[in-house]
N, C-alpha and C positions, 0 to 999 in steps of 0.2 A: 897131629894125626886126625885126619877126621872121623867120625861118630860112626861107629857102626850099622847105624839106620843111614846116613850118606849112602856108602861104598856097598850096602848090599839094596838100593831102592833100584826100580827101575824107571825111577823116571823121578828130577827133582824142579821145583817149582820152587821160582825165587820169585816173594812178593816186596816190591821196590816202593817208597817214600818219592811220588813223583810230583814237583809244581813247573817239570821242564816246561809241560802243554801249555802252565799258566803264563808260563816268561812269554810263551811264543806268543799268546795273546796279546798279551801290555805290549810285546814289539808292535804287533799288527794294527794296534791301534794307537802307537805312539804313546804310550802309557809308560809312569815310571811303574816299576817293579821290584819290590822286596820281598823276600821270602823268607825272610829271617824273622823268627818268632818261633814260642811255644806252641800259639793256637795253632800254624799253621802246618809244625809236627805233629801236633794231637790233632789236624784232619787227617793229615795224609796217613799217619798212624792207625787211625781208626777205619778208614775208608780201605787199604790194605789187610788188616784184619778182618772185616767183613767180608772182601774176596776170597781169603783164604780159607773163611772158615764156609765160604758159601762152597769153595772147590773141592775143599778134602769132603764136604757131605755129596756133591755129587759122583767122585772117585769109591765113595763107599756105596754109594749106592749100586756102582757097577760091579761093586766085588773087591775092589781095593782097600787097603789101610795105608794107612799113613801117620806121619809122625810130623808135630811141629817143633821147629827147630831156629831157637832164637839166636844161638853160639855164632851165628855165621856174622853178626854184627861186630866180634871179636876179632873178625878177619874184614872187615869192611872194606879195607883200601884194596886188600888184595880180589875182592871179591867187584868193588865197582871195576875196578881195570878189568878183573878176566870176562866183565860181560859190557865192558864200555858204556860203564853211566856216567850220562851228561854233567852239568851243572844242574843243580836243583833237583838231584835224586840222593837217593841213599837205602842200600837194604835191609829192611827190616828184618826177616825171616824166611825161613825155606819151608817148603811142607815135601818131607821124603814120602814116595809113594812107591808101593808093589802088594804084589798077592801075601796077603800076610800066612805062613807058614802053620802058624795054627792060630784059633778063633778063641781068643779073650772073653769072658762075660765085659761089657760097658762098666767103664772107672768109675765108681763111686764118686760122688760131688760129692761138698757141704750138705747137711741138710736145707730144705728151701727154709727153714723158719729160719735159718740163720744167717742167710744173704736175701730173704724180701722181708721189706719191713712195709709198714703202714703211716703216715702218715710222716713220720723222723727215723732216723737213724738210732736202733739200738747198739749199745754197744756191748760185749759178750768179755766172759771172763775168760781163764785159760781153758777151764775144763770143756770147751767147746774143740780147740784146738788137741785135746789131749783125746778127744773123743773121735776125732774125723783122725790122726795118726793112727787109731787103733782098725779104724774102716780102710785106711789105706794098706796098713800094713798086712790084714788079714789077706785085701785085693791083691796085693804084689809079689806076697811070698817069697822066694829064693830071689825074683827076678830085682827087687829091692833092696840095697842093703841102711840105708838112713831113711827116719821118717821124711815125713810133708815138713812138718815141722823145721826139722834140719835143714831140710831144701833152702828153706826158707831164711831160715838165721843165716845159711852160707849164703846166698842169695844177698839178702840187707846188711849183711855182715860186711862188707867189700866195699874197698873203692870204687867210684866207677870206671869202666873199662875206656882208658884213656882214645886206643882206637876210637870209638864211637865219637868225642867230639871232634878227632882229628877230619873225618869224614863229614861232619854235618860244618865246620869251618871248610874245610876245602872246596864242600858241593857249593856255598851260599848259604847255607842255612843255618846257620848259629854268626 
């Protein structure tokens, strides 16, 4: 069943993992071509995330909210078929967009001392984590019912979701 930010958006925006353009390149110029690799997920991974997150601030700026939505990778195969992606794509995530029904105060982040460092990498103990739970949980109220935290342990807690490499095998990409 899909998500209730899906089926009440008016409008949903699928960002795709795409190296089809590069295949058609290496054709056009008689080039071998692989696309299989980590690096080449973590570009199109990142390069996808950048649009989306460029898109949902433009969508907000007209008055929209929106929600990102990673879950659609769980349905991959069904989701390249219902929009016919190539070889050498695969969907990362959706961003659900509509008028948002009522106006949220802005979600609380980490503190910035605790994701910019200077010079190396500090590393933090729990009570940072037990500290941003209690920011979150004040931010979410009824709408919440498990911390960040938990998110999180269920999140890393899991196998990974077997779809996902059936589709990046299929497209070419693993």
């Amino acid at each position: 069943m899909p998500q209730p930010a899906i089926l009440q958006a008016q409008a949903i925006l699928v960002f795709v993992g795409d190296h089809n353009r590069a295949s058609k390149a290496a054709q056009l110029h008689g080039s071998d071509f692989d696309a299989k690799g980590t690096e080449n997920l973590l570009i199109s991974s990142v390069d996808a995330s950048l649009a989306g997150q460029n898109a949902l601030l433009a969508a907000e700026s007209l008055g929209y909210g929106g929600v990102f939505i990673g879950m659609i990778r769980h349905k991959a195969l069904a989701i390249a078929e219902l929009f016919n992606l190539p070889d050498y794509t695969y969907p990362i995530f959706c961003i659900a967009l509509g008028r948002p029904a009522q106006n949220h105060p802005v979600k609380p982040r980490l503190a910035s001392e605790t994701i910019v460092f200077q010079e190396e990498y500090v590393e933090q103990g729990v009570e940072v984590i037990q500290a941003y739970d209690q920011v979150q949980t004040a931010y979410a109220g009824a709408r919440q019912t498990e911390t960040w935290s938990e998110r999180m342990v269920a999140q890393f807690g899991q196998a990974e979701q077997p779809e996902t490499k059936s589709i990046l095998e299929k497209n070419k990409l693993l």
